[in-house]
N, C-alpha and C positions, 0 to 999 in steps of 0.2 A: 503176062499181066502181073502176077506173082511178081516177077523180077524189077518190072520198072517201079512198084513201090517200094523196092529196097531201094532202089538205085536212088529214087527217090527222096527218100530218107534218110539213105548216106549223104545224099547232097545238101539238104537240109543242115542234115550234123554237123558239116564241115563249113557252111557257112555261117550258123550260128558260132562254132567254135572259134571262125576267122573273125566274127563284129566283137565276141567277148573278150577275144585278147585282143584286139584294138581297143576297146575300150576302156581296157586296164592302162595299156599305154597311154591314152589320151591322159584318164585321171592322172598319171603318174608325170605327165609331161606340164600340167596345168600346176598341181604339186609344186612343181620346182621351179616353176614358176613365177606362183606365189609366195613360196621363200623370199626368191631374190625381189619381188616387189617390197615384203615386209623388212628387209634388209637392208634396202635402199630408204625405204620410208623413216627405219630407226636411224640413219646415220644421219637423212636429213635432219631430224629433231634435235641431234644430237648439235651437230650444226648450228640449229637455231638457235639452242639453251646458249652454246657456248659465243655469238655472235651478238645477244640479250643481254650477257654476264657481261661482256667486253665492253656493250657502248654502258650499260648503268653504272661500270668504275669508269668510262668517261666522262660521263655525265657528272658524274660523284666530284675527280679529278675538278673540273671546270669550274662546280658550284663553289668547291673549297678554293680553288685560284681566286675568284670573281669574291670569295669573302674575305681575301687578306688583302684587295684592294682596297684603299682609300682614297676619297676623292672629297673635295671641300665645296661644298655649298655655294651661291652667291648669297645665301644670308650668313655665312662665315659659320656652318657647322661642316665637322668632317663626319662624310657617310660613310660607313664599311657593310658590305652585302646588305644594304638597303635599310640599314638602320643607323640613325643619324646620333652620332657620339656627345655625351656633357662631359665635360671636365672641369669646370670651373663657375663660379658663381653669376660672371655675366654671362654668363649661355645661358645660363636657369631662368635668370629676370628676363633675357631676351625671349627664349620661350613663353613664358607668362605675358609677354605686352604683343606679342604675335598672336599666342590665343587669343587671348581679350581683344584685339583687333582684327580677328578673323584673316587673318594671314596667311600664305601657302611659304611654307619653307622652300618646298621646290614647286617648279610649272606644276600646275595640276597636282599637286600632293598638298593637302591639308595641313597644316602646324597642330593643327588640333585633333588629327586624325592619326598621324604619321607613329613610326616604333622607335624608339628612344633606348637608349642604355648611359647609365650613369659608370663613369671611371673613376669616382675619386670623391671623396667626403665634403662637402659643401657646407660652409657656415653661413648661414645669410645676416643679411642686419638687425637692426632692432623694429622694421617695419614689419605690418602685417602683409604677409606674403598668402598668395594661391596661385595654383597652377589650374587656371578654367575659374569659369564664375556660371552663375545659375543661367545665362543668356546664351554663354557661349561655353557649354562644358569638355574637358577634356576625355576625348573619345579612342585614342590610341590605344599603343602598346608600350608600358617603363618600365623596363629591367634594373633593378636597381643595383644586378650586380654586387649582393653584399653590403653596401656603403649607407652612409647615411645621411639626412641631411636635417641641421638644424637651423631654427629661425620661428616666428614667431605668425604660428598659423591658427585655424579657428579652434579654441579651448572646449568648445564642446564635443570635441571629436578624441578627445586626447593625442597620445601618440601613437595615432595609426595614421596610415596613409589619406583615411579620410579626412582627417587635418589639412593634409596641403594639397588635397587635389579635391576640385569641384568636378568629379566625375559623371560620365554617361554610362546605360548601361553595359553598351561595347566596349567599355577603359576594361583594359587589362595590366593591371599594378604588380609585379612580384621584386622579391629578391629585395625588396626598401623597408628601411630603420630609417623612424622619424626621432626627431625630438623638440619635442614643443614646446614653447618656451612659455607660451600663453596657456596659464592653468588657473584656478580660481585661489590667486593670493596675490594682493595688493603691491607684492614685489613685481607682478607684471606692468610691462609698461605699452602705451601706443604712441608711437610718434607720429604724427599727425601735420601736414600744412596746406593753407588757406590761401589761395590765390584768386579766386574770383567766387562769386555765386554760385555756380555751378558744380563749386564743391562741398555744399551742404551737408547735401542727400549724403555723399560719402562718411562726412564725416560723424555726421548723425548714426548711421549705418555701423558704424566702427564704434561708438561709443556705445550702442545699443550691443552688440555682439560682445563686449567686454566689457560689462556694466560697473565693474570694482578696480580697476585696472588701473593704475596711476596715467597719467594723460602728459603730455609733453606737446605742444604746441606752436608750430612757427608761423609766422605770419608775414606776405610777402608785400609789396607797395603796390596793391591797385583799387581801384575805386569799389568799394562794397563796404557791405556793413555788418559788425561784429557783435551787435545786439544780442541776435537769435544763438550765437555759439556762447557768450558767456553768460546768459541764463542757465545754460546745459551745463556749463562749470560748475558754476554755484551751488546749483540742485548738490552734484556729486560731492565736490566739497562739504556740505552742509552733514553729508549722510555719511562720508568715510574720513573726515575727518578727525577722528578718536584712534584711527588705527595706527601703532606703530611703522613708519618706512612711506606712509600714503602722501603722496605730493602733485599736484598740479603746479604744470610751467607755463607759459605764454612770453613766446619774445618774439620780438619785432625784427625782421633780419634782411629787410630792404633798405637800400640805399638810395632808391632810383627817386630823384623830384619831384615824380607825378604823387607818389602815395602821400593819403590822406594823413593829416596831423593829428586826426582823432581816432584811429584806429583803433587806439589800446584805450579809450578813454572807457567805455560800455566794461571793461576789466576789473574797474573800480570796485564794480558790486561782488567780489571775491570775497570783500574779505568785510569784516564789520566797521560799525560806525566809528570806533578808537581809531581802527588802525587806518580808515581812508583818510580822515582828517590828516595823519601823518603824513598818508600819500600825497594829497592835495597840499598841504604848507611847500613840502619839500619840491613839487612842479614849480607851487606860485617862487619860493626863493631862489630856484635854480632859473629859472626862466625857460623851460625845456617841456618835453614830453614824456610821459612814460613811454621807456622800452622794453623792461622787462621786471616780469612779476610773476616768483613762487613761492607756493606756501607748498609747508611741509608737515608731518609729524615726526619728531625727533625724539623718543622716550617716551617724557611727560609732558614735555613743551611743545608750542607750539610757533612756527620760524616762517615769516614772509621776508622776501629777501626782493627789494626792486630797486630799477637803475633810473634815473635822467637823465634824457641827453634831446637831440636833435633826430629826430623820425627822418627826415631827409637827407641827411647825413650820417655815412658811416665809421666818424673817428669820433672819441669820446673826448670830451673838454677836460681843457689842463685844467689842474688841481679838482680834478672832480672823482666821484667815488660812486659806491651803490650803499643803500640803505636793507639795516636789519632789523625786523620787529621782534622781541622774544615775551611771551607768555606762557604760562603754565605750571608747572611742579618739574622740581630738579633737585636729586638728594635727600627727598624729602622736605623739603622747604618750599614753599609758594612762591613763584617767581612772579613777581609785579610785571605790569606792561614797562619793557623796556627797548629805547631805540636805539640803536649805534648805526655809525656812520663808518664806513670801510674807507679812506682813498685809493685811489690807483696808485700802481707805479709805475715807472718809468719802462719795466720791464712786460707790461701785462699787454696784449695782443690790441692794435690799433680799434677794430671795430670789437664788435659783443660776440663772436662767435665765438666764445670763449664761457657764454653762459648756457651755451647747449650740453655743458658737462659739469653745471656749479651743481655742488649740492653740499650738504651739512653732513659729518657724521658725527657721533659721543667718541671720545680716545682724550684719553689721560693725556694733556696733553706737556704737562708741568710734573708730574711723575710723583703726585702728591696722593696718588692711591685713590682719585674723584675724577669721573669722567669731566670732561670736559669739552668744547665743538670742535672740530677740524673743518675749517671752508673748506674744500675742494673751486677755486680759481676757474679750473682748466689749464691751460698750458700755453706757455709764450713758445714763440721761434723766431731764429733768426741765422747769421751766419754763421753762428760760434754754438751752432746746437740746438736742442730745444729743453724747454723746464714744464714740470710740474708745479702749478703753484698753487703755493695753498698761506691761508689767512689761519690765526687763531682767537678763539676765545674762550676766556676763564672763566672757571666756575668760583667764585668769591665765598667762600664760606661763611665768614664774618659778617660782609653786606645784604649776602642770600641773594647776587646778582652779575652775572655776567661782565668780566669785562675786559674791553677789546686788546690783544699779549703784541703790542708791537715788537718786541724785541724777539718775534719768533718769524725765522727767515721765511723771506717771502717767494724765492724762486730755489725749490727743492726736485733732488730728482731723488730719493730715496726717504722714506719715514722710519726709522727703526724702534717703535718705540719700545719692543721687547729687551731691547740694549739700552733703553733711555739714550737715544741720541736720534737727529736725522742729522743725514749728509746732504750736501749741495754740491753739485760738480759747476764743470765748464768752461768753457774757452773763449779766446779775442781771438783770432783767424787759426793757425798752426802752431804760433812762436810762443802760447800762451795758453795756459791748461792748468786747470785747478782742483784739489777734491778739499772740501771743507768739512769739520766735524762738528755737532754745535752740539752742548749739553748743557742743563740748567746751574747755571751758576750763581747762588745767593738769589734764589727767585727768577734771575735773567736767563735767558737760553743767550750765551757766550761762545765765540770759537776755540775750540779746548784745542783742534788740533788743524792742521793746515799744509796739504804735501803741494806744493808749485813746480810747475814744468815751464822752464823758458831757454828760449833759443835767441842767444845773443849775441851781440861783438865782444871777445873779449881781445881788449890793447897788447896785452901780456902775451898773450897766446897768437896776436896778430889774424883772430879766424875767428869764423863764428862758430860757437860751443852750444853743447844743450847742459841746462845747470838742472839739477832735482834738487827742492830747497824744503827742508820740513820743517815746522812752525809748532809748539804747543806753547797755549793761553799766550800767543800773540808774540812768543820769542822766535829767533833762529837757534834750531838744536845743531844742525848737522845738514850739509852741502854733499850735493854727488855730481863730479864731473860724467855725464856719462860717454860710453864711445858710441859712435856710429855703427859699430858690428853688430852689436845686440842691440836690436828694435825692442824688443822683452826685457832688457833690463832693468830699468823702472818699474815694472810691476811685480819685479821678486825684491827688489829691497822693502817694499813694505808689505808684505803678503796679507796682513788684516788690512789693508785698503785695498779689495780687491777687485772694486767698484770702479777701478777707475776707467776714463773714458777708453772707448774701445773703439770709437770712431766714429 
């Protein structure tokens, strides 16, 4: 009995002994096991990160491909990675009349919505410009890229962005330089035009926004009435009229037959009861219509300058001119109401759009140490070039009264009068080219000097020649055959005329 619980318990032992070391085994075989599971599992990961890395530089790759494409619009901007490019000033206005009209630059992409980048420095004109209005605001995205753009936007913003953009609150604007042209000084201007009724409100709108602002206004041939806008004149004239540079314009710049004859007549009440009577004699002896009428402040004086002609027609009658009122203080002396009569000449631009750039300034113009008016014309063209032309008038010492310098040229393309001189250039087709010098001689402005270029027959020569011919106080000095070799010949023999034409 004794023996079979030994035996017993050896068997015991041995079986315990045989499950204990299997079950080291087992742990030890699970062990390594699980190594090689966790080894596998790191090299997948390993895999993954690096499979991750691979496609986000292709994806990267792709994005940067897909941005250095270009692709143009059918409204005529070029896109690149999804933002649509300005470069030039009629993209800007186009933009601005696609807001304002709620327009999609592309299918389903908003004009008013869409991200923009500016390329390139933009000047605009002398209109009041916005990008977005209070109905329809600009809600994008404008890069401005560094650059800037100038033009004449709302002055109570100065020059910030809020100037030329009527923004929402989702507009995002960086990277833009404004410059405003519209700031609170009487040198500001609004150019302004009147085509039907329904440009009122506009233009009411615009004067209210720029209450001191010199005004510039054209007026086109259709039936409406001008009553309500030059009361609005008036008022402003009446109250910035004192200010040196301050001018109101008004011209007529339709041709078309239908427009009414009395357009400009409600313009009358501009100016006081002296100066209409003026206006009205010079309708009733002209037989014509008023087309244009601006008053200015000049210094001391004070300058209305208006035209007669034919409202339904756009050429001005032979032997006809435009009219200048002068009142005020000049040099100190009281200048009486005085009228002068300008004529045309033969050189000055067919219809009046030539009075969208008159204006007066003070310049010595006689070199007598007293200012005196320089007309600014505007400018002729034609085949043989274009001019700047400008009218003068004296200041009289003696009389204490303006008076009108005809012997001062009338188709000038340069004023010098830090030299006491201006020049006149210009040419008859190719064969004929001229630079003239004029300086005041015994009171007269006289051509002191005179370089000619002409391409001729000469008999002698049996060929046609190019002659340089120079002229002082109306003599021949000196002839230059030139050669055909040097195109620049001519302009080093006389190196102080270095004005001359260039093309």
């Amino acid at each position: 009995m004794k023996n079979r619980r030994n035996i017993t318990g050896i068997l015991l032992a041995i079986v315990s002994a045989v499950l204990f070391v299997s079950l080291i085994c087992l742990c030890r075989k699970y062990q390594s096991q699980t190594k090689e599971l966790e080894a596998e599992l790191a090299y997948a990961n390993a895999a993954k990160e690096e499979y991750t890395t691979e496609l986000r530089n292709l994806q990267t790759q792709l994005s940067e491909r897909l941005a250095l494409e270009e692709s143009t619009t059918e409204t005529g901007f070029v896109k690149k990675g999804g933002i649509y490019l300005i470069d030039t000033r009629s993209q800007l206005i186009a933009l601005s009349q696609m807001i304002q009209e709620r327009l999609e630059i592309e299918s389903d992409i908003s004009a008013a919505e869409a991200s923009y980048r500016l390329r390139s420095n933009i000047k605009l004109g002398t209109y009041w410009f916005s990008i977005g209005t209070e109905e329809t605001p600009f809600c994008g995205n404008f890069d401005g890229d560094g650059h800037w753009i100038e033009g004449n936007f709302s002055r109570c913003s100065g020059n910030t962005v809020n100037a030329l953009f009527q923004a929402g609150e989702s507009a995002e604007i960086e990277n833009l330089n404004i410059q405003n042209n519209m700031k609170q000084s009487p040198e500001d201007e609004v150019s302004i035009s009147l085509g039907s009724d329904g440009e009122y409100a506009e233009i009411v709108k615009n004067l209210s926004v720029f209450p001191d602002c010199r005004v510039r206004l054209s007026i086109y041939g259709w039936d409406f009435d001008t009553q309500k806008i030059a009361v609005t004149l008036r008022e402003r004239w009446e109250k910035y009229q004192n200010q040196d540079g301050y001018y109101i314009s008004v011209f007529f710049s339709s041709g078309d037959e239908t427009g009414r004859t009395d357009a400009m007549l409600p313009f009358h009440t501009l100016v006081k009861a002296e100066w209409k009577k003026i206006i009205d004699d010079a309708i009733a002896q002209e037989e014509g219509d008023l087309r244009f009428i601006k008053l200015e402040q000049i210094a001391g004086i004070q300058c209305c300058t208006f035209e007669i002609g034919e409202l339904n027609s756009g050429f001005r009658r032979k032997n006809n001119g435009y009219h200048i009122i002068i009142e005020g203080e000049w040099d100190g002396t009281e200048v009486p109401l005085q009228h002068l009569f300008i004529p045309f000449t033969e050189m000055e631009m067919a219809d009046l759009g030539a009075f969208e750039s008159y204006y007066i300034d003070n310049v010595d113009i006689n070199f007598d140490g007293t200012p005196d008016l320089l007309i600014h014309e505007g400018f002729s063209g034609g085949s043989g070039g274009s001019w700047d032309n400008y009218r003068a008038i004296v200041w009289d010492r003696k009389s204490g009264q303006f008076v009108y310098y005809p012997s001062f040229p009338e188709q000038l393309a340069f004023l010098e009068f830090d030299r006491q001189r201006v020049i006149d250039r210009g040419q008859l087709g190719v064969s004929y080219q001229f630079v003239s010098v004029y300086g005041v001689v015994d009171g007269e402005y006289t051509c002191t000097e005179e370089l000619i270029y002409e391409y001729k027959y000469s008999e002698a020569e049996n060929d046609w020649i190019s002659i340089l011919s120079y002229y002082k106080m109306g003599k021949l000095v000196r002839t230059h055959y030139l050669s055909d070799s040097d195109a620049n010949e001519r302009e080093h023999l006389y190196p102080d005329l270095d004005y001359w034409i260039k093309g």
